[in-house]
N, C-alpha and C positions, 0 to 999 in steps of 0.2 A: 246433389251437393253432399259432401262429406261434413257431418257436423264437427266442432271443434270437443277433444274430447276430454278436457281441462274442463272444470265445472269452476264458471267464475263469479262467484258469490258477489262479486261487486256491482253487479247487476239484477242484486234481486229487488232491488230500488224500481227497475224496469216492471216490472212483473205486478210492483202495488200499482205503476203509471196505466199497465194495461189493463189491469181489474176494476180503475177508478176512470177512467178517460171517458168523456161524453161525446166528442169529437169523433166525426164523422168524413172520412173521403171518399167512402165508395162511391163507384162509378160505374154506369153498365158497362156488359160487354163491348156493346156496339161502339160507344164513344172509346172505349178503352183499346179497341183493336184496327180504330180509324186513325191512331196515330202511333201506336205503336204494332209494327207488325211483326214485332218478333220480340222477349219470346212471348208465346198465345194466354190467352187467359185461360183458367182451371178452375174447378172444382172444390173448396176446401172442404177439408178431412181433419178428424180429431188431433189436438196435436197437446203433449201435457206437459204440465209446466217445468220441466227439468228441460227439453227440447227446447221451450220456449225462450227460456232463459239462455241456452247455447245458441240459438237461431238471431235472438237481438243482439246478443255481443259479438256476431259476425257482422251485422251489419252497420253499427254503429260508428259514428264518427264524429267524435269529441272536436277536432280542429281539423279545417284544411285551407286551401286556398285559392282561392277563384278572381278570374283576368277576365278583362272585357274585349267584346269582340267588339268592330267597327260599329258603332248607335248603342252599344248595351250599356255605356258607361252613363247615357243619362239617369240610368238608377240612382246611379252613385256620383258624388263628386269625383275629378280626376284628382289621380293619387300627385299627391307632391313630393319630392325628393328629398325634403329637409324635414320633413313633418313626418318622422316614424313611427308616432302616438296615432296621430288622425286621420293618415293615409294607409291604416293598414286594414288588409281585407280579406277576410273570414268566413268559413261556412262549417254547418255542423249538421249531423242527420242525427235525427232519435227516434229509434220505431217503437212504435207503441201499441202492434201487431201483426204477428209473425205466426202465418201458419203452414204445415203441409198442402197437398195441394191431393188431386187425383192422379196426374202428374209425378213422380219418381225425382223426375227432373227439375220440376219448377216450386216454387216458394211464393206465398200470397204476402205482401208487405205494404203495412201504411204505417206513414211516417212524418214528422216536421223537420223538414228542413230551413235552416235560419242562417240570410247572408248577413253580416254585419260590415259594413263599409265606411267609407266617408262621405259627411255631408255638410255644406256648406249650413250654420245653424245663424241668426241674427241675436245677439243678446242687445235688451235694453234695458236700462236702468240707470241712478245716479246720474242721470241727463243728456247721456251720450248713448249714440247706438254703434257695435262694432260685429262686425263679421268672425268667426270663424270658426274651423272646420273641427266637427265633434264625430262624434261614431251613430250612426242610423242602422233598425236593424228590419227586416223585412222577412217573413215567417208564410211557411208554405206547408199546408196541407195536401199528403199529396198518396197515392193509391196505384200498386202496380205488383209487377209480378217479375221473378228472379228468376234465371236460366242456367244450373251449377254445367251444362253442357256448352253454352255458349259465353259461361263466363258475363252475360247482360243482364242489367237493372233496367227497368222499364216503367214510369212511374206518371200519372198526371193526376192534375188537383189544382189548386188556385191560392194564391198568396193576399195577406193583407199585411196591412201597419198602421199604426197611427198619424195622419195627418198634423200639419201643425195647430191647426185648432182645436186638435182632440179628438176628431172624428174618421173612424174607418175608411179606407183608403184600399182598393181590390184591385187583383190583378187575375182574371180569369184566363183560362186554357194556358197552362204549364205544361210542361213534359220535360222529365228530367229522364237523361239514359249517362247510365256510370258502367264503366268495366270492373267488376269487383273481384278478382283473381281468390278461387276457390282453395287454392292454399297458398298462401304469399309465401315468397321466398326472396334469398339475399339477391338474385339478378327479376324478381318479379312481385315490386314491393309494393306498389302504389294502385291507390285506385283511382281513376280518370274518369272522365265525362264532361258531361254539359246540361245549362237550366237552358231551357228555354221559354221564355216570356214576352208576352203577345206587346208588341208596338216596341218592344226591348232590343228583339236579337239574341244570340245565344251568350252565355255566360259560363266560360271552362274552368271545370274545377279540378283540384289535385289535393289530395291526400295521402300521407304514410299509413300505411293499416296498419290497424289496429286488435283485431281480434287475434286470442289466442290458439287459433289453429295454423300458424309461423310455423312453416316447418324449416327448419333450422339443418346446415348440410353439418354442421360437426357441433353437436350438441355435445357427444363425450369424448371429444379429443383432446387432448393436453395443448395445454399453451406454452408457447415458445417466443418469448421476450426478451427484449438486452435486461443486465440485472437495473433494476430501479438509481439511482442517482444519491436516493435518500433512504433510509430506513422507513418502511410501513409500518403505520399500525397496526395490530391484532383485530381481525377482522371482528371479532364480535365488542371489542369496545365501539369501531367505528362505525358499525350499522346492526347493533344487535342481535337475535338471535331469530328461528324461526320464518317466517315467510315477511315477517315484517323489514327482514334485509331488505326485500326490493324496492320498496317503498324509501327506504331511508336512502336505496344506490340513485333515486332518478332526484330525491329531493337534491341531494349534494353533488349529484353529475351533470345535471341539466341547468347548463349555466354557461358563461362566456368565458375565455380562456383567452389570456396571451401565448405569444408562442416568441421562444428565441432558439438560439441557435450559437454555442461556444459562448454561453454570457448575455449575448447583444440580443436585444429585443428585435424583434422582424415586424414588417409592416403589413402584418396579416393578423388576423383575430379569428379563434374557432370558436363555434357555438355547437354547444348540445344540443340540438333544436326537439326533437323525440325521441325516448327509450321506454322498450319495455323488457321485462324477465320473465323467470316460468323457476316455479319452487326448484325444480332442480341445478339452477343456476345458468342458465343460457339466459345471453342477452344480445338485443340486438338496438340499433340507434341509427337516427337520421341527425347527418353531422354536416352542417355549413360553414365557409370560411368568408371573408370578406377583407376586403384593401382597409387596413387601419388608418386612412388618413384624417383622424383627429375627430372623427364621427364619435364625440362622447354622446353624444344623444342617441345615440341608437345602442350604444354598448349598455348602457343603462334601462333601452327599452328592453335589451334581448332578456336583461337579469330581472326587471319586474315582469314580464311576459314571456319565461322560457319555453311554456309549451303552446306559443303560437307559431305557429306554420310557417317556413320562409322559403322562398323559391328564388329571390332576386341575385342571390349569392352562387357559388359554384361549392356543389356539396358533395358529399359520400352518404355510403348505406354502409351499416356494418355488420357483424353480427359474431358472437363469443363467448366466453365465459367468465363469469367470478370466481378467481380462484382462494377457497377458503384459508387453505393452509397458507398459501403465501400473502393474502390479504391486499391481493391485487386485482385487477380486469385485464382482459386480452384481447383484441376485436383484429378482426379481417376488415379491412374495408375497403370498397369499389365505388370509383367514381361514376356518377350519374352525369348520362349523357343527355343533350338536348340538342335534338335537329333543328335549323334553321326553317327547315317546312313546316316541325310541327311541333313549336317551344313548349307547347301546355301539355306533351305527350312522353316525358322525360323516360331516358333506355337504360338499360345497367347491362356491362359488356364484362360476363365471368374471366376472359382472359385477361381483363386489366387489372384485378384486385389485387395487386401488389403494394397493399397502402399498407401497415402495420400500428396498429394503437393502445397505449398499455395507462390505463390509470392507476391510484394507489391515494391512499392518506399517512401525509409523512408525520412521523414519530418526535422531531425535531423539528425546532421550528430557531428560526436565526432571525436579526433583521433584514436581512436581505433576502430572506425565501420565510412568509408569512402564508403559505398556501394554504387552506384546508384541503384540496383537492390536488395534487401532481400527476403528471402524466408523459408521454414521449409519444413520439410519431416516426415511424422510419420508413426506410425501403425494404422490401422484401420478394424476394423472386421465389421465393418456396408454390409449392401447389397448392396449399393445402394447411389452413393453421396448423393442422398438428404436426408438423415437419420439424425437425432441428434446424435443418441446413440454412442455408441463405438468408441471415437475417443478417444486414447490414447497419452496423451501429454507427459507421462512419458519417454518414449522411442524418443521424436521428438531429431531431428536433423536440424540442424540449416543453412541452405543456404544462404552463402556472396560472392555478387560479386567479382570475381578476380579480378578484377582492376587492372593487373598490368600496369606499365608506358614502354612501347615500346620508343627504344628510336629512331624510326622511327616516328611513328600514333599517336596520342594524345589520350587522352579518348575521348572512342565515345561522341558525342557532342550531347548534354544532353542540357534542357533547364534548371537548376538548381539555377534558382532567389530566386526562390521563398524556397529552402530549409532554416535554420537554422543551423548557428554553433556554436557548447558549449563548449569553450575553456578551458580546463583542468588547474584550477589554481594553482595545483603543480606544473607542469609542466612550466609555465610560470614562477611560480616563483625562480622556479630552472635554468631555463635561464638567467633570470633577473639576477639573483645572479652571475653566470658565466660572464655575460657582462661586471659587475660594474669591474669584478675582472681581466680582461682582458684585458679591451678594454677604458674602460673609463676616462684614464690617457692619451691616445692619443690626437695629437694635430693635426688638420685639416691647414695644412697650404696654406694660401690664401684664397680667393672666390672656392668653391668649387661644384658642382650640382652631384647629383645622383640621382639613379630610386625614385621616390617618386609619384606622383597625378597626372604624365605628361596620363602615361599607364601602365597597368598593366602588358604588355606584356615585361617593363622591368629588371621584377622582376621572369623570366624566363630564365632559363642559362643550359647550357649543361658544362660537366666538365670531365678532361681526367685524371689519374690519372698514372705518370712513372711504370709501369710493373705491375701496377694494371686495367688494363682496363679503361671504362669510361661511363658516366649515364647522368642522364636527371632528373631536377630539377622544377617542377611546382608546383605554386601557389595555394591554394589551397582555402584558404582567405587571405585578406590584410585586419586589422580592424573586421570592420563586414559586409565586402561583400563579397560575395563569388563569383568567380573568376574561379572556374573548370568550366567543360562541353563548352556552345557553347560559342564560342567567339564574337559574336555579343550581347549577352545578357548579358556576363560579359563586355563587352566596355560601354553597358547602364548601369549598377549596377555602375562598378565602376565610369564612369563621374561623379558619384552624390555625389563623394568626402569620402575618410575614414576619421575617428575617431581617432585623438591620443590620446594616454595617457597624459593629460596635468600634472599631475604630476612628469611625467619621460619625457614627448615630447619622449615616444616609442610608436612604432606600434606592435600591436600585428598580429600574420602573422602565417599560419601554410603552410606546405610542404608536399607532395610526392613526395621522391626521391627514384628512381630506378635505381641501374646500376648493371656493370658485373664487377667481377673479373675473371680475366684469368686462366686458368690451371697451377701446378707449372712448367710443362716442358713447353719453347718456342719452336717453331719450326725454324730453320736459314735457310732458301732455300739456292741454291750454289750461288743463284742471285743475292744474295746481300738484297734483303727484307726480310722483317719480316711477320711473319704470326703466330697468336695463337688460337686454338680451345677451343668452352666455353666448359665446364664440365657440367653435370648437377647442381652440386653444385656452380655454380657461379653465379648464382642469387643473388639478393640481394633487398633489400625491405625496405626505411626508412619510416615512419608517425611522424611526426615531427611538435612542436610547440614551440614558440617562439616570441622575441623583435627584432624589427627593427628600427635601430636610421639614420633616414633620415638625417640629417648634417650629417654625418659621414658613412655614405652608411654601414655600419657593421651588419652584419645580426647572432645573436646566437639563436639555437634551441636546445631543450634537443626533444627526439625520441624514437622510440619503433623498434629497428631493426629485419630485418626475417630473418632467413635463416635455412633451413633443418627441419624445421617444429619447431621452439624453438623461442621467443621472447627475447626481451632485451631492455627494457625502459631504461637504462642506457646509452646514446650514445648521445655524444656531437659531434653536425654543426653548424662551425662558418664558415663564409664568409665574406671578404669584398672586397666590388664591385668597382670596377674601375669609376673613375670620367666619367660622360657623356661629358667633354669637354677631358679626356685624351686621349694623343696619345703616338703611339706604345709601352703601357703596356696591352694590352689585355684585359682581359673582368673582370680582377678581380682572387683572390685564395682565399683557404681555405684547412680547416682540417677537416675532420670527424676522434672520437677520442671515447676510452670507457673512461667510469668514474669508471670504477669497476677497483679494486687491477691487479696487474698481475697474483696474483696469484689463481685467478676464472679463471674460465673452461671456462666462455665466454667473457674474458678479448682479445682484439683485438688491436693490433700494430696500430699504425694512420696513417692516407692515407692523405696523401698533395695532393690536389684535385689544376689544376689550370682550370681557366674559359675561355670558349670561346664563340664567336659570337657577336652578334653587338645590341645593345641600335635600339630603334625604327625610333630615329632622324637621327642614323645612315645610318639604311636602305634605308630611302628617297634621304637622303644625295648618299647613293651609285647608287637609282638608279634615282635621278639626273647625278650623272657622267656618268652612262651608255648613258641617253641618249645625254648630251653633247658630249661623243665620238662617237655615232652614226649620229651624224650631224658633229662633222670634219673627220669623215672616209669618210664620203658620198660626205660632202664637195674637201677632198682629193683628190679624185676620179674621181670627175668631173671636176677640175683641170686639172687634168694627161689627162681627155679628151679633152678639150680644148689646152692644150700644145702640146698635138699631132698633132689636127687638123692644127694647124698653121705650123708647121713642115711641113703636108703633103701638105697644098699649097705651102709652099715655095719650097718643090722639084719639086711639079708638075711646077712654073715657071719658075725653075732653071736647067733643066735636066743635067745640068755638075752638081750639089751638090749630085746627088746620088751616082755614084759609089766613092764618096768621103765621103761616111756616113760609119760605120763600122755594118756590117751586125751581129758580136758578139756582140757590144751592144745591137742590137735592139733584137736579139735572149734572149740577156739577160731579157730584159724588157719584151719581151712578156711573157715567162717562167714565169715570175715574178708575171703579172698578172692573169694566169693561175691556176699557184699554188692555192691560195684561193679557185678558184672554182672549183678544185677536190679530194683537199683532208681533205675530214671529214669537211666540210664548216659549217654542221648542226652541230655538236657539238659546234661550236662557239656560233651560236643563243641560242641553246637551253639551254646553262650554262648562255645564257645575263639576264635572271629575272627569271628563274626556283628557282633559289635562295631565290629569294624574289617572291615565286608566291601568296601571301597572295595579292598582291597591283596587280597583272599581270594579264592581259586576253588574252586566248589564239590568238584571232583570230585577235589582232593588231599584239601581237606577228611576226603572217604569213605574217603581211602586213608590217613590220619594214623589215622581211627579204628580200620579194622582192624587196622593196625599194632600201636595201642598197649592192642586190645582182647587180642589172640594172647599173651600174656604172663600175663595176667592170670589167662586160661583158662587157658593149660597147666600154670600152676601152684596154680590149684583142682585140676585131674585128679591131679596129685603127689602135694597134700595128702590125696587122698581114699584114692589108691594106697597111701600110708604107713599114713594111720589104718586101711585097711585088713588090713595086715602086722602093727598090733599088736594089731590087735581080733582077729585069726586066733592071735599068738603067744600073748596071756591067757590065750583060752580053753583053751589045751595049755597051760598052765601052771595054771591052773587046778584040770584033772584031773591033774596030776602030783606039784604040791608038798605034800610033807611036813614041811618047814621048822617051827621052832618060832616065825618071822618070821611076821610076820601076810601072810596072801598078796596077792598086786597088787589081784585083787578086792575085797577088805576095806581094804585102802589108797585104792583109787579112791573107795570110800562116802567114808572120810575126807576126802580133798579137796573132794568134793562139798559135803558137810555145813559145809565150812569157807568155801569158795568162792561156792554161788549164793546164802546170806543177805546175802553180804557184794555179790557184783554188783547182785542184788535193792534191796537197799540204797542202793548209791548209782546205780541206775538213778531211784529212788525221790526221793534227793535232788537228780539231774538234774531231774526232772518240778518240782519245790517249786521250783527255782531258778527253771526257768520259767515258772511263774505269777506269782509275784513280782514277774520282771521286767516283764511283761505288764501287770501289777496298776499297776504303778509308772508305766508309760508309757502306762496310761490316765488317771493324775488328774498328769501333767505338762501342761504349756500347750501348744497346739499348737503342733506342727512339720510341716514339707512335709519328705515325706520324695521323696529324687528316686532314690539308689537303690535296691536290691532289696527284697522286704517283708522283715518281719525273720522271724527261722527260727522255724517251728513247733516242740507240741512231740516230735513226731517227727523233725524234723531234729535235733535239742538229743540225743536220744538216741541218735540215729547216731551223732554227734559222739562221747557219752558211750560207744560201744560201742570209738572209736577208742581212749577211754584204756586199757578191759579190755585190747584188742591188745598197746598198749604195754606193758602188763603178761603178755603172755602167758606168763611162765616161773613165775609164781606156784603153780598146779598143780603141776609139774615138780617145785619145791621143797621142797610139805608132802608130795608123794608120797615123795621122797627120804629125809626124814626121819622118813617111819612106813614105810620100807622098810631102817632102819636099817642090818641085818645083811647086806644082801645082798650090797653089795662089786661094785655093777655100774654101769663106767660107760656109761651108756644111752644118751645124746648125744653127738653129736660136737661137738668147741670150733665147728668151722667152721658149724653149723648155729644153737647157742643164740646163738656171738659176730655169726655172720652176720647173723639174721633180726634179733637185737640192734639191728646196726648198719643195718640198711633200715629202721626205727621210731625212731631216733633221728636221724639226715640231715634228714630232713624239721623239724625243731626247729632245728635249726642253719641251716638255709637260710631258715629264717622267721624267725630274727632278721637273719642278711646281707641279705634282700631289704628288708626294713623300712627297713635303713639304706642300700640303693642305688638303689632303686626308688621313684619318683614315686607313693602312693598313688591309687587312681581308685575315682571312687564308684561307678565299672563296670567290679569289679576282675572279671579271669575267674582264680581260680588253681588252674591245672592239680593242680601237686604243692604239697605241704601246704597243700592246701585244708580252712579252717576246716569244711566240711560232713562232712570225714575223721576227724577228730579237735578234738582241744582244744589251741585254738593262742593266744599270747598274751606278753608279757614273764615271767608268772609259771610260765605252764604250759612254755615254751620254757625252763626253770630247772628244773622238780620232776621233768617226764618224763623226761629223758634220764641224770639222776642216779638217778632213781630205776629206770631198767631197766637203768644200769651197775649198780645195788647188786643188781637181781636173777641178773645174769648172773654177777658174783663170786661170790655164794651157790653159785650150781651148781655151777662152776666150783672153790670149799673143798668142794662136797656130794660131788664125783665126784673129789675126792682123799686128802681125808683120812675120810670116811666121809658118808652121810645124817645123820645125827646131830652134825657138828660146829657148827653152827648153835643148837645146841637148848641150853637149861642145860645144867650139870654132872650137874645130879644124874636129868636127864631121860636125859644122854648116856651115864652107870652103868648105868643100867635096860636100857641097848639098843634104847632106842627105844619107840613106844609099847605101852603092854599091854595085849592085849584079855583083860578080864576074862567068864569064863563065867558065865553066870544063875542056874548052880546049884549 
């Protein structure tokens, strides 16, 4: 085998994998030459790490794709048609030793190979169990030898996975054989084969290769393309300088593309699906097309997953160059042929390559062509790229980036300063006209501020629309900066201040908006929630421009609307934006609305859009609060340690005060601070700036949590230390008192008996509440709810366990009182006033934050977190009164006696009598 003679450093990652890997597949000979007879087993011989590194990046294989043959499918769930997330299926090799041989010819290779597939998964929880289909992956250790004569891989070893209970799961006697073409080329690209796996059946796989020994038939031929459509950019604003062009060409090429043809959009879709380059500028790609028949879920998977492998499509192989100077791409490309005899074996036939493909990034941008990426597709009878002759522009077709707005991802982030935009002055002034007619009799009443030169980020808004779904709304310019692609280079553009219209004091501003509307049937689960599936037709696509009147935050756009392959420049977006000092109105509404008659065919009902999310000042604003209640949690906490600590000297000097402590409270308190640190602790951190992770780094993050986990713990261990000192002091009191007082044991029953009917109880009435509400909010009219689900009801009883805390001196006290005589004060002030006053803070700071704090419908709160307790206008009133009123009781209990609390005539008696049975 001829090695590749590109030294590709991207693989020196490999090289620590082979000097670190403990993993073993050798095999003897004998077993290794009883299933594979060709090619033979060898000898290995020195081989050093510059080879090594060229020998693993031949063999390596990032993605491919593998079909089941008749029985191999039960590995895998069957693939679904509709389901492009869960039914997709994957394989990948990484070797992890790669040596010469004695052999000239053959190569010693062991490697993991890993199928990733679909598989039917059960979730339960929340009371229901449902089916369905995730990704499973299954991982092969496997040992064999390579033939650069026969062009054959030869490899056996054995596969495991994790079972669903956790435990290893084996698949013995594998043998895997691939054809790996010693130097791919444009008609001999791919590499084929098949697993085979024991009680399975075989499993064919296919691959683009990928090492860099491509050898390329016109690496330095000139390109020869119709001229572009649009003005390109300068090749080094668009993908930099250096070798790090290729990397920027595959980020911004490998992606999905519409295609039209005179205008009209076509009911085809291209996908980048694979590309690679070589410093000198040859590149080559595996390019798929498919039927656009309204498969938005799949146009969507191609763009979160471009370089997954796709074979279900009818594709091309291509191969060309980047040309610098003109700041374009060129590509040959041949269609890939597949026999009916032998689908998984796909041919490339050099006399058909008459496909032509020219990319570029246009310099202008309009609303009707917002591409980051352009391109053309033609016919071409030439031999040979580098020909003049026969390039047929009559027949080209026209390649535009999809773009669409995920209302997850942003557009890939693009460094886009330096493009150009040419504001459509119909179109503005059909807005314009709309404004004055609408909007412009409005009165701004008071000092008023909105999004305006502060950031442009807030002039970015998501919006939910009652039983129509909900979208995502960006910037596209403000003025004449433009404002898409990276966000660092739009925060430089825009600092440098927009442009008004000083005759109107408007801003001219244009949009991409993207959202969903829902299917007409809802779904009602018996649960009480809402669920709706999109349709394929429930895309939607605005391009939009427009006047922005910063006094009056009022935003009008006239639009070019998309849906099912048909446009509609008639479509009125008006918004106005919520004040940046207002509170609890939200983020602002609006209407999207047609201008056309009712009675056109693409005449459309208007959707009252309203706004949510938070202004920029907000966000700081919010994750200053975060981290204020992360210093009085912590603060809290350490507190509660310190209050304990004093506790536990005073019983160590007191040893009559223990069996006079009530063993149920302290049981309370410890449970109390248990809770936090085991159930779902990480979902708290991880919702504290996930939110806001634009400002957030992960690795302070790690070190907030343990920060504010160390508190929490030391003072469970306190708790436990204490309860422990009075459950040792009882017991010696126990066997000691002769008292005519009933002893702490027989007191304890008492509280007990008083205590868990009464928790029991209103645990009980938590539970009721919850249904109720549940019950209520299933025969209410729909609502979209946008945030969090609402609380289980296991969260409702956490909650409900926070009010017992609040309460936790209530033990303390009936103990007190059926310990009448004893004349012992058990607690110390600083410990019942102390833990008091950590249970109560938290109520007082949930009413100050209510009246200072901007609510969000993605509130994260640290300290008095409603999931803690029961928090509220009424409960922010009952609890803190009412654990004053318990802390006074103790406080008369351990002065004037247990018994001052009780009637008169209970407080004669001396407290309570235990009467004998006999």
């Amino acid at each position: 085998m001829a090695p590749p003679r590109n030294h590709p450093g991207l693989f020196l990652c490999f090289l620590l994998l082979a000097s670190t890997a403990t993993l073993s597949a050798a095999v003897s000979a004998a077993s290794y030459s009883s299933v594979c007879t060709k090619p033979g087993p060898a000898d290995d011989r020195y081989t050093d790490g510059n080879e090594t590194l060229l020998l693993t990046s031949f063999f390596q294989i990032s993605t491919g794709y593998f079909s089941f043959s008749e029985g191999a499918h039960s590995l895998f769930s069957a693939a679904a048609d509709d389901d492009p997330y869960g039914s997709y299926r994957s394989f990948s090799l990484f070797p992890h030793g790669v040596y010469r041989t004695s052999d000239k010819d053959l190569v010693h290779l062991t490697a993991t190979l890993t199928l990733t597939g679909p598989r039917v998964h059960t979730y339960r929880g929340r009371g229901r169990r449902e089916n369905y289909t995730g990704s499973a992956s299954v991982s092969f250790i496997l040992d064999g030898f390579y033939s650069s004569a026969s062009l054959e891989l030869c490899m056996v070893g054995k596969g495991t996975e994790h079972s669903v209970d956790g435990s290893p799961k084996h698949y013995p006697d594998v043998v895997l054989r691939l054809r790996v073409p010693d130097r791919p080329s444009l008609t001999d690209p791919f590499v084929t084969g098949s697993l085979e796996v024991s009680d399975f059946g075989a499993i064919q796989l296919l691959a683009y290769a990928e090492g860099d020994n491509y050898k390329y038939a016109s690496e330095g031929a000139a390109c020869s393309a119709p001229t572009p459509t649009q003005p390109a950019r300068d090749s080094y604003q668009a993908l930099g300088s250096g070798f790090a062009w290729c990397a920027h060409l595959k980020q911004q090429l490998v992606t999905a593309y519409r295609l039209e043809h005179g205008g009209e959009p076509l009911l085809r879709r291209m996908h980048v699906n694979q590309m690679q380059c070589t410093a000198k500028g040859a590149v080559r790609a595996y390019v798929v097309f498919s039927n656009d028949t309204g498969s938005t879920e799949r146009h969507r998977f191609f763009n979160h997953r471009p370089h997954r492998f796709s074979v279900d499509e009818e594709a091309v192989v291509a191969e060309g160059r980047w040309d610098k100077v003109r700041g374009s791409l060129c590509l040959r490309a041949c269609p890939v042929v597949r026999s009916a005899s032998a689908p998984s074996v796909p041919a490339v036939r050099e006399h058909e390559c008459g496909i032509g493909m020219s990319f570029w990034f246009p310099a202008v941008w309009t609303m009707r062509d917002r591409s980051v990426v352009a391109g053309m597709l033609w016919n071409s009878t030439q031999t040979g790229i580098g020909s003049n002759d026969g390039v047929t522009t009559a027949s080209s077709i026209d390649v535009v980036d999809d773009g669409f707005i995920d209302l997850t991802d942003d557009h890939r982030s693009s460094n886009l300063s330096d493009v150009k935009y040419s504001y459509n002055d119909t179109m503005l002034a059909e807005a314009t006209k709309h404004y004055y007619l609408k909007f412009k009799k409005e009165k701004i009443k008071g000092a008023r501020s909105f999004p305006g030169n502060y950031t442009y980020r807030d002039f970015e808004f998501r919006f939910f629309a009652l039983s129509r779904g909900g979208g995502k709304a960006n910037p596209v310019t403000i003025g004449s900066v433009m404002v898409s692609g990276d966000r660092l280079a739009a925060d430089d553009s825009f600092s440098h201040g927009v442009v008004l219209d000083t005759k109107q004091n408007l801003l001219n501003v244009s949009y991409d908006i993207g959202y969903y509307a829902p299917a007409d049937d809802w779904v009602r689960p018996t649960n009480g929630s809402y669920s709706f599936s999109y349709s394929p037709e429930t895309r939607r696509r605005i391009s939009a421009e427009g006047v922005y009147d910063p006094e009056s935050g009022i935003l009008c756009m006239v639009g070019c609307r998309e849906h099912n392959g048909s446009t509609d420049c008639q479509t009125l977006v008006t918004v106005k934006f919520a004040s940046l000092d207002a509170r609890g109105q939200g983020h602002g509404r609006g209407v999207i609305s047609s201008l056309r008659d009712k009675s056109d065919r693409l005449f459309f009902k208007k959707v009252d859009i309203t706004l949510y999310g938070m202004y920029s000042d907000q966000v700081s604003e919010a994750i200053s609060r975060m981290d204020l209640e992360g210093i009085m949690l912590v603060a809290s906490t350490t507190l509660s340690c310190v209050f304990t600590v004093l506790q536990i000297l005073r019983t160590k000097k007191n040893p009559e005060a223990a069996p006079a402590m009530s063993i149920t409270m302290l049981a309370i308190l410890t449970l109390g601070y248990l809770t936090p640190l085991v159930l779902n602790f990480d979902a708290l951190f991880t919702s504290r700036r996930s939110r806001y992770s634009v400002y957030w780094m992960s690795d302070w993050r790690e070190v907030n949590e343990v920060v504010m986990r160390a508190p929490t713990l030391v003072a469970f261990v306190l708790q436990l230390r204490l309860l422990q000192l009075v459950w040792s002091g009882r017991r010696r009191s126990a066997d000691q008192s002769k008292s005519a007082t009933p002893s702490p044991v027989v007191s304890e029953r008492i509280v007990l008996q008083i205590c868990l009917p009464l928790y029991v109880l209103g645990g009980a009435l938590a539970a009721a509440v919850h249904v109720i509400n549940v019950r209520a909010a299933s025969e209410e009219p729909l609502v979209v709810r946008i945030a969090g689900e609402p609380a289980t009801i296991w969260e409702d009883l956490v909650s409900y366990g926070g009010l017992i805390l609040d309460g936790f001196l209530l033990p303390q006290i009936i103990l007190n009182a059926s310990l009448a005589g004893s004349g012992v004060r058990a607690i110390s002030p600083w410990f019942y006033a102390g833990v008091t006053m950590t249970r109560v803070m938290p109520h007082v700071y949930d009413v100050v934050r209510r009246q200072i704090y901007e609510p969000s419908m993605s509130s994260s709160d640290l300290y008095a977190s409603p999931r803690g307790d029961l928090f509220g206008v009424a409960w922010d009133i009952i609890i803190p009164c009412g654990a004053g009123v318990l802390a006074v009781l103790v406080f008369l209990q351990q002065r004037l006696g247990g018994s001052a609390v009780l009637p008169s005539q209970r407080r004669r008696s001396g407290g309570y009598e235990m009467v004998s049975s006999i």
